[in-house]
LORO-235822 format. One line per field, with one value per residue (C-alpha): residue number from 1; y, x, z; residue in three letters. Coordinates in Angstrom, 3 decimals. Example, Ala and Ser with C-alpha at 12.3 -4.5 7.8 and 13.67 -1.06 7.14 Angstrom:
residues 2
num 1 2
y -4.500 -1.060
x 12.300 13.670
z 7.800 7.140
residu ALA SER
***
This chain:
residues 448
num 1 2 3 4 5 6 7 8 9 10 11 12 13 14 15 16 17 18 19 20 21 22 23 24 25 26 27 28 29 30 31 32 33 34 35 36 37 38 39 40 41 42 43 44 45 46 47 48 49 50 51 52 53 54 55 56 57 58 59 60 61 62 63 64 65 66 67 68 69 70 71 72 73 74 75 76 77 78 79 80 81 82 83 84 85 86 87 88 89 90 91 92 93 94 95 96 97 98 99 100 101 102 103 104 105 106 107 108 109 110 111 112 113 114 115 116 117 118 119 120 121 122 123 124 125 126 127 128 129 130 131 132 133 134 135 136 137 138 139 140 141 142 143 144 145 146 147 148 149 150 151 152 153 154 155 156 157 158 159 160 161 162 163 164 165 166 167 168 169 170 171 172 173 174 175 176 177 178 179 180 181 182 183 184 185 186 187 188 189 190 191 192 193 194 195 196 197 198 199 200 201 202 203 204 205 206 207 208 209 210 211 212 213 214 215 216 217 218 219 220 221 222 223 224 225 226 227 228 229 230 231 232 233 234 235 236 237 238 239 240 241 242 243 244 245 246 247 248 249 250 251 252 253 254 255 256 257 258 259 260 261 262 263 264 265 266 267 268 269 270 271 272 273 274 275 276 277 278 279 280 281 282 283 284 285 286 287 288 289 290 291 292 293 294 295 296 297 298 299 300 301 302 303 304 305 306 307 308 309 310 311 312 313 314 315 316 317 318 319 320 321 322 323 324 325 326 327 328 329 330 331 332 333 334 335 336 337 338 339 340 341 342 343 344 345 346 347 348 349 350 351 352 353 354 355 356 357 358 359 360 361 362 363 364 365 366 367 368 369 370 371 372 373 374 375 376 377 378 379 380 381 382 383 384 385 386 387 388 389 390 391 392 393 394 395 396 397 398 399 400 401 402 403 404 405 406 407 408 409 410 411 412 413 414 415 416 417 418 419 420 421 422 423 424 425 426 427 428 429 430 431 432 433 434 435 436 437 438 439 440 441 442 443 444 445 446 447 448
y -57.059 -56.395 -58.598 -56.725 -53.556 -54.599 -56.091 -53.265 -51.184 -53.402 -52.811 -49.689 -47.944 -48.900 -49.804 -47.194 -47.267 -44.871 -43.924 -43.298 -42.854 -46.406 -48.484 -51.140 -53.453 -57.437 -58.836 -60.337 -62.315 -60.551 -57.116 -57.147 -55.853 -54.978 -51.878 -53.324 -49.687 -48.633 -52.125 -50.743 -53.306 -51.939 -53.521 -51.762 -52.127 -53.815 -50.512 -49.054 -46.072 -46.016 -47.491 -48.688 -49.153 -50.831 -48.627 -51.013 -48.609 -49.695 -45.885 -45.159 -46.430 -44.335 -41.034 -41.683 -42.247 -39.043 -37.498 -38.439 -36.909 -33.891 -33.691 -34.441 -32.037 -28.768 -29.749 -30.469 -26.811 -24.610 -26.009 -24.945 -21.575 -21.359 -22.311 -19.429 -17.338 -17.969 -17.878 -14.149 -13.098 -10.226 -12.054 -14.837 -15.439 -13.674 -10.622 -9.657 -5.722 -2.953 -2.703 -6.327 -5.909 -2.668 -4.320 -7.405 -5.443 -3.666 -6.322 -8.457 -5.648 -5.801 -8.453 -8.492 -7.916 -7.418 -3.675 -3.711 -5.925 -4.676 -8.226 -11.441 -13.728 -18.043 -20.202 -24.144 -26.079 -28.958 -31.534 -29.211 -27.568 -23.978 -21.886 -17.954 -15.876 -12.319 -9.654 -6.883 -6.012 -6.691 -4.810 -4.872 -3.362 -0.827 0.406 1.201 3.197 2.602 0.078 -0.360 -2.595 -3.087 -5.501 -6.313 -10.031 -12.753 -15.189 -18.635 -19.224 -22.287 -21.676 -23.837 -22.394 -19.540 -21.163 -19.651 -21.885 -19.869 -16.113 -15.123 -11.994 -10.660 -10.732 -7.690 -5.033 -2.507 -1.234 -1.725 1.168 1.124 3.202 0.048 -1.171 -5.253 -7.053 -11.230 -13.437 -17.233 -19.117 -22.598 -23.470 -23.342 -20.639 -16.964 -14.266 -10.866 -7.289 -4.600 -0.863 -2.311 -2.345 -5.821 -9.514 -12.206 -15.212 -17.537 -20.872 -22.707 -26.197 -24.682 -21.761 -19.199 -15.938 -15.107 -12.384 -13.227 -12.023 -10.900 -10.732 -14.372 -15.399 -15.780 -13.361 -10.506 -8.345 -7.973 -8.595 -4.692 -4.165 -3.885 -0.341 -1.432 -4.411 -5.454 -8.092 -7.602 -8.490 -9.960 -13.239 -16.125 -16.347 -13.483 -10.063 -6.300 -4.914 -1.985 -2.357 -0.166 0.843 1.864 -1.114 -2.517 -6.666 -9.724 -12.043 -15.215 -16.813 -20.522 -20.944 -18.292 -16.467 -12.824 -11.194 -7.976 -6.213 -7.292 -11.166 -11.385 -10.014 -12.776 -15.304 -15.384 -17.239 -19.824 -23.208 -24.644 -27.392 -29.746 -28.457 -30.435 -30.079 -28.155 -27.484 -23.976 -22.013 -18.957 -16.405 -14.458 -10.642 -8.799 -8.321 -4.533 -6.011 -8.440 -7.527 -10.166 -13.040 -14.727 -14.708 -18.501 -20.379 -21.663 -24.628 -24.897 -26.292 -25.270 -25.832 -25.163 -25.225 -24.344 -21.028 -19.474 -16.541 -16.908 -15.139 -14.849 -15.346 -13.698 -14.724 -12.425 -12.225 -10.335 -9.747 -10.769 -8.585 -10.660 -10.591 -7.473 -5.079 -2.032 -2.459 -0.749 -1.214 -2.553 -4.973 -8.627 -10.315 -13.576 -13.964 -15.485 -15.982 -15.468 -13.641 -15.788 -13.813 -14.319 -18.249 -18.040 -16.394 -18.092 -21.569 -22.330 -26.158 -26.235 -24.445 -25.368 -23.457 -25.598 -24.882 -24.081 -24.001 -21.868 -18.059 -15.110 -11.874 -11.878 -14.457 -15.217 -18.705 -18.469 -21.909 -25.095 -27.934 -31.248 -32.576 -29.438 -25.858 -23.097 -20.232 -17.349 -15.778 -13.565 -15.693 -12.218 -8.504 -8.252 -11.608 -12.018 -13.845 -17.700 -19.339 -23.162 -26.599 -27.922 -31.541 -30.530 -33.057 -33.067 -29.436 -31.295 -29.120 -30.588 -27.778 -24.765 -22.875 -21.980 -18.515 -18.362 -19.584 -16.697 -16.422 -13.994 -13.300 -12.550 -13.530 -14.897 -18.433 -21.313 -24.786 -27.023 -31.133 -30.576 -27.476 -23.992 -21.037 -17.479 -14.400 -10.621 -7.921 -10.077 -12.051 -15.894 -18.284 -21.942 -23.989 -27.612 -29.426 -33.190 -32.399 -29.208 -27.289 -23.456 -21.658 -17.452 -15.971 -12.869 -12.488 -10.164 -11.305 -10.234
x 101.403 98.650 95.883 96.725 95.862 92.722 91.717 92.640 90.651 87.316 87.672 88.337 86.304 82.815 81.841 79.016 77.035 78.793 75.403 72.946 75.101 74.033 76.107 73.621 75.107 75.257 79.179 78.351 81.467 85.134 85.008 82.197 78.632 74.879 73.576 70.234 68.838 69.003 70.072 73.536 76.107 79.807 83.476 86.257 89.701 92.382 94.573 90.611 91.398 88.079 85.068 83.493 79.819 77.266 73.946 70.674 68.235 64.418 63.834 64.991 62.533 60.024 61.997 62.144 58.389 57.744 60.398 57.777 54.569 56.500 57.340 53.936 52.440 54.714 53.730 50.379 50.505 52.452 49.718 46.802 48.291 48.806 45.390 43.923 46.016 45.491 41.540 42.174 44.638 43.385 45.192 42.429 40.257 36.957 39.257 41.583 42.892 40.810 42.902 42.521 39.127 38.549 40.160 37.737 34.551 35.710 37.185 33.598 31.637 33.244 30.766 30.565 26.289 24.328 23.572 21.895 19.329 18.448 16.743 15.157 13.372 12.768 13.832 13.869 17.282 18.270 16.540 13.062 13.359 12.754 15.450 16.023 18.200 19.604 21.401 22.957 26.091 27.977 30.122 31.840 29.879 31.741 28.937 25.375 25.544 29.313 30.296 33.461 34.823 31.557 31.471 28.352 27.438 24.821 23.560 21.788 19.295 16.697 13.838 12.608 14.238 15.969 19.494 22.497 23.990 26.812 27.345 29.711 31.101 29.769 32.674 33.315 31.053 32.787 29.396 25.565 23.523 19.805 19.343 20.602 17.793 18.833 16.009 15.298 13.526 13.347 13.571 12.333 15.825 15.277 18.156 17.876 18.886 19.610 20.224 21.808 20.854 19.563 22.918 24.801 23.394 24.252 22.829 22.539 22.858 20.588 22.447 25.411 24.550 26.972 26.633 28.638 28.108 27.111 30.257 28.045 31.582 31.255 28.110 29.161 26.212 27.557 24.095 25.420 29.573 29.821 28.310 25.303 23.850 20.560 19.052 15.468 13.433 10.515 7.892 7.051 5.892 8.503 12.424 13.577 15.172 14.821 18.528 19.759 22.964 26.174 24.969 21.308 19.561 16.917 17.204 15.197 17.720 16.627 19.587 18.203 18.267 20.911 19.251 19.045 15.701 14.915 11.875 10.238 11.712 10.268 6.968 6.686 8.592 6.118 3.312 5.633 5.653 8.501 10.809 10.225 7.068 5.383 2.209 1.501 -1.298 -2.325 -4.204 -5.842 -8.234 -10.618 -10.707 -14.168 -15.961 -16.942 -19.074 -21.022 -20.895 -22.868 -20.944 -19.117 -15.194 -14.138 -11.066 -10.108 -7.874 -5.851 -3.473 -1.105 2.499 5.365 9.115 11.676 13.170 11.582 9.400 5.503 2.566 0.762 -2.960 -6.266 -9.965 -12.417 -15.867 -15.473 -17.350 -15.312 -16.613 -14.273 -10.835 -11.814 -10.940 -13.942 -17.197 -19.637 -21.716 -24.330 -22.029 -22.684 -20.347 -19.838 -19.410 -16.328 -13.895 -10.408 -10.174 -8.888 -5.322 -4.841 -5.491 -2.981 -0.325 -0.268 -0.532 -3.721 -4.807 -8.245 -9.862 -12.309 -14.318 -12.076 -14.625 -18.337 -20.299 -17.976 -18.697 -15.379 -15.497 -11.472 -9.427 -5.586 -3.457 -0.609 1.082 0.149 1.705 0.143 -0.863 -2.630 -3.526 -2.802 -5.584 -6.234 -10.150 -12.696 -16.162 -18.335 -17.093 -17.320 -15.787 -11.903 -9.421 -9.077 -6.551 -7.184 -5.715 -7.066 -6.597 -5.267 -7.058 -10.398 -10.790 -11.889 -10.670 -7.704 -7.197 -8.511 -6.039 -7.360 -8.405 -6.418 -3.149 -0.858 0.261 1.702 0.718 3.277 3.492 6.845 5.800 8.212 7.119 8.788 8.475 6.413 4.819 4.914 7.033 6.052 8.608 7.910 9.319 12.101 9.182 8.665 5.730 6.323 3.477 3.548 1.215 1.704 1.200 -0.830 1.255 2.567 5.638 5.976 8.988 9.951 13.750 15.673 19.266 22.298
z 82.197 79.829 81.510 84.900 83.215 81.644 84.306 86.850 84.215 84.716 88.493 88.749 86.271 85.592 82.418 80.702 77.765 74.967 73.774 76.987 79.581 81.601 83.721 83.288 80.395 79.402 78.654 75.444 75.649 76.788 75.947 74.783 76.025 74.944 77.373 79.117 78.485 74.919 73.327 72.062 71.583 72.668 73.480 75.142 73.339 75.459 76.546 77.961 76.026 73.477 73.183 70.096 69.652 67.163 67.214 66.913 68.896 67.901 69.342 65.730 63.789 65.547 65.212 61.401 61.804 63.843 60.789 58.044 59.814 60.943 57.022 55.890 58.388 57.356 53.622 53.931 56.103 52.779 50.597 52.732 52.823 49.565 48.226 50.673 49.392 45.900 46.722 48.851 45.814 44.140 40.679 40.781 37.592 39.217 40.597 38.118 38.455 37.549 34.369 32.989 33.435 31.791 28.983 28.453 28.612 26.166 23.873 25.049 23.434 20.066 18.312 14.442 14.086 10.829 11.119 7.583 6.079 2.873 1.240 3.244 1.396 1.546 -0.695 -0.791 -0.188 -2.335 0.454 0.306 3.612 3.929 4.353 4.571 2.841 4.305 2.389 3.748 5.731 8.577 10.985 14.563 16.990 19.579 21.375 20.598 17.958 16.533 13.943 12.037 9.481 7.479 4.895 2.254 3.193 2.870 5.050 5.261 8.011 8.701 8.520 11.456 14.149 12.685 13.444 11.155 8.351 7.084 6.530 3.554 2.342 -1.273 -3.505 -5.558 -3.530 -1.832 0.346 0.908 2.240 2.944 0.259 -2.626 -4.464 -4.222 -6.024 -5.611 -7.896 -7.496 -11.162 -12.138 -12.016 -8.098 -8.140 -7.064 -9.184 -7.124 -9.145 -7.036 -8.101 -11.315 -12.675 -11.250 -11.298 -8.820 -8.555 -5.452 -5.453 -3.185 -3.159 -2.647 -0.936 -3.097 -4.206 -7.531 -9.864 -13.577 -15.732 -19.022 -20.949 -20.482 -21.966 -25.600 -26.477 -28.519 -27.615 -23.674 -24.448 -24.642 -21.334 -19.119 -18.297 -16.772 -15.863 -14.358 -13.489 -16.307 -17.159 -13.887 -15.431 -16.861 -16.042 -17.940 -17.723 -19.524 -19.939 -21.642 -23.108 -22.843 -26.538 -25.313 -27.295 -25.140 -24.922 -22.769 -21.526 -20.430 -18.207 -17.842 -22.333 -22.253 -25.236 -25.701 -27.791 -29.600 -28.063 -31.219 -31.432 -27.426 -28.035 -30.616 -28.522 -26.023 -28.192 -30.292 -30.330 -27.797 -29.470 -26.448 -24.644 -21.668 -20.599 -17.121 -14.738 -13.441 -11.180 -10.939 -9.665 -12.680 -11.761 -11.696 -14.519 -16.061 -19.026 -16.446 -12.902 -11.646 -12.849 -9.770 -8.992 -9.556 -8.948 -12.551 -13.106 -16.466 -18.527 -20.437 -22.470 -20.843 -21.469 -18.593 -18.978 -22.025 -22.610 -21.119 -21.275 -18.332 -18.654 -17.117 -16.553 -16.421 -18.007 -21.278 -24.783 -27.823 -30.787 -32.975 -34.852 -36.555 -34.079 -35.493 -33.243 -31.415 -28.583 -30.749 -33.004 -31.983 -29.629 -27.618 -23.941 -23.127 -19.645 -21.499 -24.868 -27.939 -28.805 -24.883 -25.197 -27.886 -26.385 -23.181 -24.881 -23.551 -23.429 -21.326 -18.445 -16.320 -13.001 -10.338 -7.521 -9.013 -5.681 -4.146 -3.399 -3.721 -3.089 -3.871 -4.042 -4.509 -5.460 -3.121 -4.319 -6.228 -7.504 -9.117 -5.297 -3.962 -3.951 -1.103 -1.418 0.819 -0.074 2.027 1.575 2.200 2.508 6.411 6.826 7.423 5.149 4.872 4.251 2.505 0.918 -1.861 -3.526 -7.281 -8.419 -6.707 -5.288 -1.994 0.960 2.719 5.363 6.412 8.624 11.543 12.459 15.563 14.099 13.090 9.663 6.550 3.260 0.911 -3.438 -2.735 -1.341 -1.418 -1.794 0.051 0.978 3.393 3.364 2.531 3.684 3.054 4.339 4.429 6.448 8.163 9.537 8.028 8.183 8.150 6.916 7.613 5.627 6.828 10.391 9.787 12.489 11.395 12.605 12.538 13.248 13.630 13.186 15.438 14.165 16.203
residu UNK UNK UNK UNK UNK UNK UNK UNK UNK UNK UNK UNK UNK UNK UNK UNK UNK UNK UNK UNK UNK UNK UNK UNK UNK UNK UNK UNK UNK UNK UNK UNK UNK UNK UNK UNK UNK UNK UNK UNK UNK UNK UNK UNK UNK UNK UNK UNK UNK UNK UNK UNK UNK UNK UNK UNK UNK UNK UNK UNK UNK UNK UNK UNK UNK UNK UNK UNK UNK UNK UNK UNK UNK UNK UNK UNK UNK UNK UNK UNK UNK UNK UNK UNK UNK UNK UNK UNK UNK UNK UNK UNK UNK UNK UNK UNK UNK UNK UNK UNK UNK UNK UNK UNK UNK UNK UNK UNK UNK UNK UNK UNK UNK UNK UNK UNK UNK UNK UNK UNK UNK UNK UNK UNK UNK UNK UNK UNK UNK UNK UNK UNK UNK UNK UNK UNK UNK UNK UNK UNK UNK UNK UNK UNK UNK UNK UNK UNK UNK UNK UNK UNK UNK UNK UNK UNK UNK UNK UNK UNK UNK UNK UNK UNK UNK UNK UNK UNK UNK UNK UNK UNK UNK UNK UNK UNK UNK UNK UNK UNK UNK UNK UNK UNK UNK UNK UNK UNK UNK UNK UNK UNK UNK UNK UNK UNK UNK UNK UNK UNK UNK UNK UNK UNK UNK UNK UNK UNK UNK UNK UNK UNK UNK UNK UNK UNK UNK UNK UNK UNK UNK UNK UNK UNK UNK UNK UNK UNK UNK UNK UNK UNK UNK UNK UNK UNK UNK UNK UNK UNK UNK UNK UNK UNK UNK UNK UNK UNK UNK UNK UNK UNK UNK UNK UNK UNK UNK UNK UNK UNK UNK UNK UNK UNK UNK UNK UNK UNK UNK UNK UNK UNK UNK UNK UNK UNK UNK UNK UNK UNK UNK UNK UNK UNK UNK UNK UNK UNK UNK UNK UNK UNK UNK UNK UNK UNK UNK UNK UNK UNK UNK UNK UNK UNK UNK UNK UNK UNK UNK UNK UNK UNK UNK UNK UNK UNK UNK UNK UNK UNK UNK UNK UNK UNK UNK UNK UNK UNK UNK UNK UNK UNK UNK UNK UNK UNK UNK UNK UNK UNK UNK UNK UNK UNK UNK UNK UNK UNK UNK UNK UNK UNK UNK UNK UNK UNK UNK UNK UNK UNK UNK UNK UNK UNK UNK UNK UNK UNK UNK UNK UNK UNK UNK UNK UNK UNK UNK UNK UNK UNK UNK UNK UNK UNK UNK UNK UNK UNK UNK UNK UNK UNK UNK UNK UNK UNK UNK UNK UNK UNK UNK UNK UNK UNK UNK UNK UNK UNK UNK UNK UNK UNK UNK UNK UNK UNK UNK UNK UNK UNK UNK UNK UNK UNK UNK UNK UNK UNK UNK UNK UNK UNK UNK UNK UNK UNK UNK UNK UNK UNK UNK UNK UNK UNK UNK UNK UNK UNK
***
């Protein structure tokens, strides 16, 4: 009974393809068939009530395909958009709101400048190259005239292409105005000593590069443990220093020996014997003569003792008539004709002199530098004639360099010497002398 059922079922209804729809289909064997259009394998259970199908369409593989690039496409579609939009945003980094901008400006603007340079002055480094100091003060700049938050600071500067080294607050100073009195002086020691309104001293260290304020409490000198009133840099010759205690008694301190002298025990300081004295070279300019006005300027080379950091006498040439130890003459008493006076020989420890440069004409003449290789001098040959500025061998007086006329320069008594050359500042301007390549630098600084 059941084969005449299925079989009246093949015959009567035809057999179609569950998933197209086709009467076209391959018996695979009984009951089972592959449809010719869409490759779908099928059977037909024995009562012809369902049929089950196996799905192998190759038609899927390229709908997955088609899938993936539709995919791909939206994607690729919401990232274009976005990127224009983020370009068109007003958000962006080159369009922020009014109010973001408004703000950096103003927080741009705020820059910390020196607006106060009260000192500027060269000095050597430990390696010899020329450097610039800068004291002042520092301050945030709001606009062009407002500053806030100033603080008294120093700063370190090359000299070769004005390029900043460090800048450093001064420790202890509340304040710096223009009208301070801040006072520099450059010792054998190679240090700087600075005195602020002739009442504090400081003293910079150029290896270092720091600025620390000399505690006199801690000198173990009695003369300056009660306090400093004044203090200057006098005389102007030798490492020393005229202070006026907080008891009013008038004292030379010399920082390098770290003595203190009476008035009276420097006065007679200044021509002793030194315990471990070296002989030194100098030179030097004579002055014009009153007693004999005809006698030439010359360029005198001498020697000397010397002993680092204690008292000197300064010496000076000029054409003059010595009437004696006596001290009583008159114009007619007898009298020799002599270039430096004998008690000034003494006191400045006097070895030899000699005229460094005999054929040589000066109307006025100044020794800028010197040490024992050569000699920097700046003279006017005749009255109408401008300034030069020369190099001298030390040794032979033969002229190394004369710096041309065309080559801008400065003049100032505070020249450094340095490996290589010479560096003079004044005015916040510096000149850069560069003796082995015979090249010179000016600058004039316009910091901040």
């Amino acid at each position: 009974m059941r084969f005449f059922i299925r079989e009246m079922a093949k015959r009567i209804k035809a057999v179609k393809c569950p998933q197209c729809g086709s009467t076209r289909a391959k018996e695979l064997r009984p009951d089972y068939y592959k449809c010719s259009s869409c490759q779908t394998e099928f059977f037909i259970d024995s009562d012809d009530i369902n049929i089950n199908h196996k799905y192998e369409n190759p038609l899927n593989k390229i709908n997955v395909k088609h899938a993936l690039i539709s995919i791909s496409v939206i994607v690729g579609c919401f990232i274009f958009i976005s990127i224009v939009r983020s370009v068109l945003s007003p958000k962006t980094f080159y369009n922020q709101p009014p109010s973001v901008t408004v703000a950096e400006e103003k927080t741009d603007k705020s820059v910390v400048v020196w607006n106060k340079i009260v000192e500027f002055r060269g000095f050597a480094n430990a390696n010899g190259e020329g450097m610039i100091l800068i004291i002042g003060a520092r301050a945030t700049k709001k606009d062009y005239s407002t500053y806030e938050d100033e603080t008294p600071s120093y700063g370190i500067y090359r000299a070769t292409d004005s390029s900043e080294v460090a800048i450093k607050p001064i420790r202890n100073i509340d304040n710096i105005n223009f009208t301070d009195i801040i006072k520099t002086k450059l010792f054998e020691n190679g240090k700087i000593y600075v005195i602020i309104n002739n009442k504090r001293l400081f003293v910079f260290d150029t290896g270092r590069y720091e600025l620390d304020e000399v505690q006199f409490q801690s000198l173990n000198l009695p003369e300056l443990a009660k306090g400093v009133f004044e203090i200057r840099f006098e005389p102007e010759e030798g490492d020393g220093f005229k202070v006026i205690n907080e008891l009013g008694k008038e004292l030379y301190y010399f920082p390098i020996i770290n003595k203190v002298y009476t008035a009276e025990g420097y006065y007679a300081a200044r021509g002793m014997k030194l315990p471990n004295a070296k002989k030194r070279v100098g030179f030097l300019f004579s002055a014009k003569s009153d007693d004999f006005p005809d006698e030439k300027i010359q360029l005198i080379k001498y020697y000397y003792w010397w002993q680092i950091g204690y008292p000197v006498y300064q010496p000076g040439f000029r054409w003059d008539k010595d009437f004696g130890g006596s001290g009583i003459f008159t114009d007619r008493s007898p009298y020799r004709k002599v270039l430096i006076l004998p008690y000034i020989r003494e006191k400045s420890r006097m070895i030899s002199f000699s005229d460094f440069t005999p054929n040589r004409d000066y109307i006025s003449g100044h020794v800028l530098a010197y040490n024992d290789q050569e000699v920097l001098i700046a003279f006017k040959p005749t009255l109408s004639g401008n300034t030069i500025v020369q190099i001298l061998d030390a040794a032979t007086a033969e002229i190394k360099w004369t710096i041309p006329a065309d080559m801008p320069y400065i003049i100032s008594d505070d020249a450094v010497v340095l490996k290589d050359g010479y560096l003079f500042t004044k005015h916040e301007k510096s000149w850069l002398l560069n003796t082995k390549n015979k090249k010179g630098k000016l600058i004039e600084w316009h910091l901040d």
